[in-house]
C-alpha positions, 0 to 999 in steps of 0.5 A: 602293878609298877613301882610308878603307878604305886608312887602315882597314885599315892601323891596327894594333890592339894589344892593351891592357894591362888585368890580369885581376884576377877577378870583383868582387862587391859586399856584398849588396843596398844597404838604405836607412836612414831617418833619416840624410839632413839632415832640414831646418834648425831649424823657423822661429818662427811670428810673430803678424803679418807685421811681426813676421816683419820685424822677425824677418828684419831681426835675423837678416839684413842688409836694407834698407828697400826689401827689407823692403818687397817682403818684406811686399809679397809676403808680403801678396800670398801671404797674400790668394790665396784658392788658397793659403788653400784649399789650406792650409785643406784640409790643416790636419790634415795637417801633414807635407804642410804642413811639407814639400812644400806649404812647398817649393812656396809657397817657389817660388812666393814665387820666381816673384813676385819674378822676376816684380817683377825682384828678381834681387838676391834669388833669387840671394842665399843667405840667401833661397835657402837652407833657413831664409832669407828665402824659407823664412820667408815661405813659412812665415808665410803657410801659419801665417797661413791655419793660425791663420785656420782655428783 
């Protein structure tokens, strides 16, 4: 016989003092009410051209001359990319998927280009990350930019 098997059966198992306390039910299906989640920040103002979304971001954020430079840089940069103004050119009637989804992804992609240009400074920093920041503006004037462009 093994040294586990010995071990095994020399446990002793008691029993554990749980209290029955009946069966629990809970009140019914759940059912989801819409309209009570966040629903986002205040809308971003649409600003005419890509300087005065600086001077927008500088008058409600702390920033300094170089990232007001990679700001416009990559404003710029998104501005010119014929996918995007496609993209948005396609949906230009369709506003909540401009709005909602297509916002959040060209907020990610103005995040890859800054993680590409080494900005780490910036995707770690609040007021870029969060809902109506830095990013949320840009990712905003660029699609109004391709929306006024389509007018």
């Amino acid at each position: 016989m093994s040294e586990l098997m010995q071990r095994i059966r020399a446990t002793l198992v008691t029993k554990a003092a749980v209290q029955y306390q009946g069966v629990t039910t809970s009140g019914g299906p759940v059912k989801l009410q819409p309209g009570k989640g966040k629903g986002g920040a205040n809308p971003v103002p649409v600003k005419a051209s890509v300087q005065d979304v600086i001077d927008q971001i500088r008058a409600q954020f702390e920033i300094t001359d170089e990232e007001a430079l990679s700001i416009k840089e990559v404003t710029e940069e998104k501005i010119a990319d014929p996918v995007i103004r496609t993209t948005v050119q396609t949906h230009r009637d369709n506003r909540l998927y401009l709005d909602g989804p297509y916002r959040g992804q060209m907020n990610g992609e103005i995040q890859t280009t800054y993680d590409a240009r080494g900005r780490y400074d910036e995707l770690a920093d609040p007021k870029y990350t969060d809902t109506g920041g830095i990013f949320d503006i840009m990712a905003v004037t660029v699609i109004q930019t391709h929306l006024a462009e389509a007018a």
